[in-house]
Every structure is written in structure tokens, then in C-alpha cells.
C-alpha positions in Angstrom: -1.6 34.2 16.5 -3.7 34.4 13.3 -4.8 37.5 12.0 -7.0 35.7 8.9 -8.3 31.6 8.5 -7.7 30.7 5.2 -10.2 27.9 4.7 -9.4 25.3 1.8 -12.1 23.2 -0.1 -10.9 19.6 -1.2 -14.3 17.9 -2.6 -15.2 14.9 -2.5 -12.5 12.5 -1.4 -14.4 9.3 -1.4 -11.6 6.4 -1.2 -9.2 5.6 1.7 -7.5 8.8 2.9 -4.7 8.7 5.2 -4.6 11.1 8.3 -1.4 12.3 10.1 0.1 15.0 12.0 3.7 16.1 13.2 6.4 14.7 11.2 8.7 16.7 13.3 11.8 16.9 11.2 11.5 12.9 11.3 13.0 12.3 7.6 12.9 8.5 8.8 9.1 8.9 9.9 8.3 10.7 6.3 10.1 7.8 4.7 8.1 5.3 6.5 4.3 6.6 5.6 5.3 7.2 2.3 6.2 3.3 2.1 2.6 2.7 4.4 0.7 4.5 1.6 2.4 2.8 -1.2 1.7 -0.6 0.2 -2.0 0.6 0.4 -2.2 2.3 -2.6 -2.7 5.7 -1.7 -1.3 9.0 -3.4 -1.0 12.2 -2.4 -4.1 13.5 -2.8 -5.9 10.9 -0.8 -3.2 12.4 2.2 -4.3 15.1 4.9 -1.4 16.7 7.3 -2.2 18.6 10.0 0.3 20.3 10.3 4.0 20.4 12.6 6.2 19.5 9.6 8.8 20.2 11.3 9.8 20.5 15.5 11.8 17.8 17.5 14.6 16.0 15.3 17.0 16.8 12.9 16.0 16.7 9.3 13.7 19.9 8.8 14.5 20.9 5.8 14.5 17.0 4.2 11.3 16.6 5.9 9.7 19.8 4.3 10.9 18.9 0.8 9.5 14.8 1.3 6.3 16.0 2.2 6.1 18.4 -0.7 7.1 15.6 -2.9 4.4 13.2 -1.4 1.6 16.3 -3.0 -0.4 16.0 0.2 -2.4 18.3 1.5 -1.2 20.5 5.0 -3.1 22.4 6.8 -0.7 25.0 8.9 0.6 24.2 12.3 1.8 26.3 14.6 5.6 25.6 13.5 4.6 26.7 9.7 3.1 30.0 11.4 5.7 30.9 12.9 8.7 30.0 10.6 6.7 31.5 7.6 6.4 34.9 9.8 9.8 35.0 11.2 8.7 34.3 14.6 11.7 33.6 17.2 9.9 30.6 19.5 7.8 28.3 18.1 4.9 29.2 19.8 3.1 25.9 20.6 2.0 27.0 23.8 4.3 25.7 26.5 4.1 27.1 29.7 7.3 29.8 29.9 9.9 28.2 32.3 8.7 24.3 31.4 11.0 21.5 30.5 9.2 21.4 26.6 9.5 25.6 26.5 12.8 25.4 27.4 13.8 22.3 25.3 12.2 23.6 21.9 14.8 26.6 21.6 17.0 24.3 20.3 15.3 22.5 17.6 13.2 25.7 16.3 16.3 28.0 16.0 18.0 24.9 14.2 14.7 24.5 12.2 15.0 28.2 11.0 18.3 28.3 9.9 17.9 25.1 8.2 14.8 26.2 6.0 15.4 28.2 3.4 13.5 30.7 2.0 10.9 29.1 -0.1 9.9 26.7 2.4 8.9 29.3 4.6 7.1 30.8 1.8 5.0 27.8 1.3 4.4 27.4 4.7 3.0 30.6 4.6 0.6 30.1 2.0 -0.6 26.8 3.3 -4.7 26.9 4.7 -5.6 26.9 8.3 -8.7 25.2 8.1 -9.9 22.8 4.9 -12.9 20.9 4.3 -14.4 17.8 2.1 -16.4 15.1 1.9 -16.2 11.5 2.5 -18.8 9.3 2.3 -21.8 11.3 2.3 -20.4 13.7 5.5 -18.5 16.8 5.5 -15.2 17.0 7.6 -13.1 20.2 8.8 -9.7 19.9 9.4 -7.8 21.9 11.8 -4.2 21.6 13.5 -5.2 22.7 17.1 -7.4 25.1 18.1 -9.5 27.3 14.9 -8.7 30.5 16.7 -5.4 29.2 18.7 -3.7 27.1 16.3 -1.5 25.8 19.3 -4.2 25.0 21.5 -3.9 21.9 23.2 -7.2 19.6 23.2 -7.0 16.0 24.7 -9.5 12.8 24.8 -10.3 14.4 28.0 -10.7 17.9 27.7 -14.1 19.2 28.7 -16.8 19.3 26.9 -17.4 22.7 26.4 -14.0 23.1 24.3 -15.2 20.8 22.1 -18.2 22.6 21.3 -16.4 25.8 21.2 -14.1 25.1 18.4 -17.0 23.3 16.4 -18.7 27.0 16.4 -15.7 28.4 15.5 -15.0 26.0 12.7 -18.8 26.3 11.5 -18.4 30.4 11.4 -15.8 29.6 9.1 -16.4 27.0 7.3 -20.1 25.8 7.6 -21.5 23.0 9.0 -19.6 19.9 9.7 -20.1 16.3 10.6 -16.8 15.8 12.1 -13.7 17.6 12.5 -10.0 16.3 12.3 -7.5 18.0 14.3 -3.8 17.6 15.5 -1.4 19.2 17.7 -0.9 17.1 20.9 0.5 14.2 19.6 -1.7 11.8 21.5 -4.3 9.6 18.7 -7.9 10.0 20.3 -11.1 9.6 19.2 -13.7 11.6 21.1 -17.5 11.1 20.1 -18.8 14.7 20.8 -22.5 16.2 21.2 -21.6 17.1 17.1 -20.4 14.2 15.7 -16.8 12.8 15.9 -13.2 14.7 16.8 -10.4 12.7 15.3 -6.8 13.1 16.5 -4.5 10.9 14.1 -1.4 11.1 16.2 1.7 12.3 15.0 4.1 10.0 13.1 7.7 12.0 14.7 7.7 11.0 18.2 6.0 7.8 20.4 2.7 8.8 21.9 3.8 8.8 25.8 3.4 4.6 25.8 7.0 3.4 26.1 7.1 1.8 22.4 9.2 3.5 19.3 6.0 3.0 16.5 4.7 6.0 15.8 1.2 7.0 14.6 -1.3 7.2 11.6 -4.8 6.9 11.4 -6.3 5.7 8.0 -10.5 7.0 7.3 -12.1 4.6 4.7 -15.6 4.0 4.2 -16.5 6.3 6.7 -15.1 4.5 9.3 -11.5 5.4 11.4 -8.4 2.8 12.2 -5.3 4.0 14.3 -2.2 2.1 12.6 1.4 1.7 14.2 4.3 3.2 11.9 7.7 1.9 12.5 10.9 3.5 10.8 14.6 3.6 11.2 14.7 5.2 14.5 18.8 4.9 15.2 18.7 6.7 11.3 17.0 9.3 13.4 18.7 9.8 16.0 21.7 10.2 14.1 20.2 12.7 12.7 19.5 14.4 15.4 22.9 14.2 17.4 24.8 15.5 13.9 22.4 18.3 14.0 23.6 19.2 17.7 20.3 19.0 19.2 19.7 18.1 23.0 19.3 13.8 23.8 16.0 14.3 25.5 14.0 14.1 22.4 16.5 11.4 21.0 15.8 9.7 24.1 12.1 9.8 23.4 12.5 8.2 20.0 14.4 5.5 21.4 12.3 5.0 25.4 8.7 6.0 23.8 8.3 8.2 26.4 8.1 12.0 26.1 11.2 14.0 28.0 8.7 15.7 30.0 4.6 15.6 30.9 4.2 19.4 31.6 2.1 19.5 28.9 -0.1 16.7 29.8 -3.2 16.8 32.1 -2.7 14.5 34.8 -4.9 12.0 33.8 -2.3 11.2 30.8 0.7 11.0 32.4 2.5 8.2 32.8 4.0 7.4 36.5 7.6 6.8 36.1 7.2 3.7 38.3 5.1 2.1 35.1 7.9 3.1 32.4 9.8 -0.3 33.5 
């Protein structure tokens, strides 16, 4: 999917940085970190995206220019790939024929239209991989996969994916003492052979666990907290229903489970005889 990793260098960022993935066209969501951070008192440039600005609900272009406005850094998800390059899917790697593949027609063809053309410009100049330090270690950041950006990688994925993405992120970008990564929307630490692989969450959809908070992660002192992010979720799926867009994600915002667990390994799913 990538023909070139653009690799961006941040320094030292030695105060509290906040960590977060897939806003998801979740205007609401945006608005809600932006208040988190404030309380906290952290800017922009102690914020790290990875990436998924936009996907599920109906603000996308409000979302894009929020989280411009915020100054934070992005690293590119697959959604900015593929707007920036005119792509017609989104190509996040859902099985053709699956409940999510056939589900995220919708919201990426409203996603394009919406967007105009300098968003997908800066998408399209936004890094794939970045680095800095924090507290005396080095961190790479990454959206899903180095090579795949829309690879999927859970708390229980084998071993041997870890370690082959840290190679690939150290061909890159030299060696690193942890690595930060996105895409499956599930908040995970997993301690590794390498050192530690940190998935904030997203903060545009529940994680699969039946509440409506969201998800943020917050490094500081060298040391990782998951935090719960609520936000006007009936502002959201307003949103969504003006912008035409099917319930089933809707429905997620409002059940905190996703519409479907084809994506999911088995041993995160959720038996529908536990959703109450």
C-alpha cells in the first residue's frame, strides 16, 4: 500500500504526552480530548495521533479541521492513505464479503466527498512512521503495521508479528525502546521480547465492552495510563443519521459493542449472551 515510509523526528518530548488513535469523523470525540488535554494542561505538541481521522460517523471534514487546529502530531492511517491517493475503499483490511467491508462503503464514499481538496493534501503529506524521546528512551510510532499500514495486531497476536514489525520499524528508523501503534481500536499493552507495544485505543467508537467512553492513553514519566473519554454521544449520532449513514455504527456508539466481530480473533469477541 506504501510505496515510501516517510519517518518523522519529534525530539525530545519529555512532559506528559497524550496518545490516541481513530477519531473516526467523531466531531463530539475531538471535542472531548481537546477538553481532556486542557484540563491537564497539555498542547498540541505534547499530542501524538495515530492515525484514522476520519472512518465511522458523520463529521469528517469537522474532525479533520479540529484536529488540525489542536497542532498535534498524526502519523498516517490507512483512511489518510487512501483519501490522499484517491483510492475508492478504504483499505483497512476487512475480509471482502464481511459485515465491516461491506459496512465501510458508506462512510468512506461519504468521507470523500466531504473532504475537500486540501485535506487530502495534508493527509498526504503526513509521516508514516515518527520517533522521539521520552524520558531517556526512544519511541516509534506507527498506525498498524510498518509495511501494511492496515495490518491488524491485537494483545494476542503471536509473538513473531511483534518482532517482525520491530525489525521493520528499526530498518527504518533505528533502534527503539518501544513502539506505539493503532489501528484496531482495542487499548492493549503488550510487554514484548523488545520492550513495550502500546495501543492507546481509539477515542470514535467503544472498545467492544458494552460502555459509550471511549479511549485515550496518557505517557508521563515514562510510565502508561489508559483513561475513559466520554462526549456527547446522541450529538453524534445525529450526526451520523443527517449524514445518511447506516445505524450499525450509530448503534455502536450508543450499545458499546461493535456491529460486527469479523475482525476480531476469537479470543476477543464478545458472546452475545454477555452483552445483557
Amino acid at each position: 500500500m506504501q510505496a515510501k515510509i516517510n519517518c518523522a523526528e519529534l525530539g525530545v518530548l519529555d512532559g506528559p504526552l497524550l496518545l490516541f488513535c481513530g477519531p473516526y469523523s467523531n466531531l463530539q470525540a475531538v471535542e472531548a480530548l481537546a477538553a481532556f488535554a486542557a484540563a491537564r494542561g497539555i498542547d498540541g505538541g505534547q499530542m501524538i495521533c495515530t492515525g484514522d481521522i476520519v472512518a465511522y460517523c458523520g463529521a469528517p471534514r469537522e474532525c479533520v479541521a479540529a484536529i488540525r487546529a489542536l497542532g498535534c502530531t498524526v502519523v498516517a492511517g490507512n483512511c489518510e492513505v487512501q483519501l490522499a491517493s484517491g483510492a475508492e475503499d478504504c483499505g483497512c483490511g476487512f475480509a471482502p464479503g464481511s459485515s465491516c467491508d461491506m459496512l465501510s462503503g458508506a462512510w468512506y464514499a461519504h468521507a470523500a466527498s466531504r473532504l475537500d481538496a486540501g485535506a487530502k493534501d495534508w493527509m498526504g503529506r503526513l509521516p508514516d512512521v515518527a520517533v522521539f524521546r521520552h524520558q531517556g528512551q526512544r519511541y516509534g510510532v506507527i498506525h498498524g503495521g510498518v509495511r501494511d499500514v492496515a495490518r491488524f495486531i491485537w494483545s494476542e497476536s503471536a509473538a513473531a508479528v511483534f518482532e517482525e514489525e520491530w525489525q521493520a520499524l528499526e530498518d527504518i528508523a533505528g533502534p527503539v525502546d518501544h513502539i506505539i501503534a493503532g489501528h484496531s481500536g482495542l487499548p492493549f499493552i503488550r510487554e514484548t521480547a523488545r520492550g513495550r507495544w502500546i495501543n492507546a485505543g481509539v477515542i470514535g467508537i467503544p472498545p467492544h465492552d458494552g460502555g459509550q467512553q471511549t479511549r485515550v492513553a496518557l505517557l508521563d514519566g515514562g510510565e502508561v495510563g489508559f483513561h475513559r473519554l466520554s462526549y456527547d454521544v446522541a450529538g453524534a449520532v445525529a450526526d451520523m443519521a443527517k449524514a445518511g449513514l447506516p445505524r450499525a455504527y450509530a448503534e455502536a456508539l450508543q450499545s458499546g459493542y461493535w456491529p460486527s466481530e469479523d475482525v476480531l480473533p476469537p479470543g476477543l469477541r464478545v458472546p452475545s449472551l454477555a452483552r445483557g
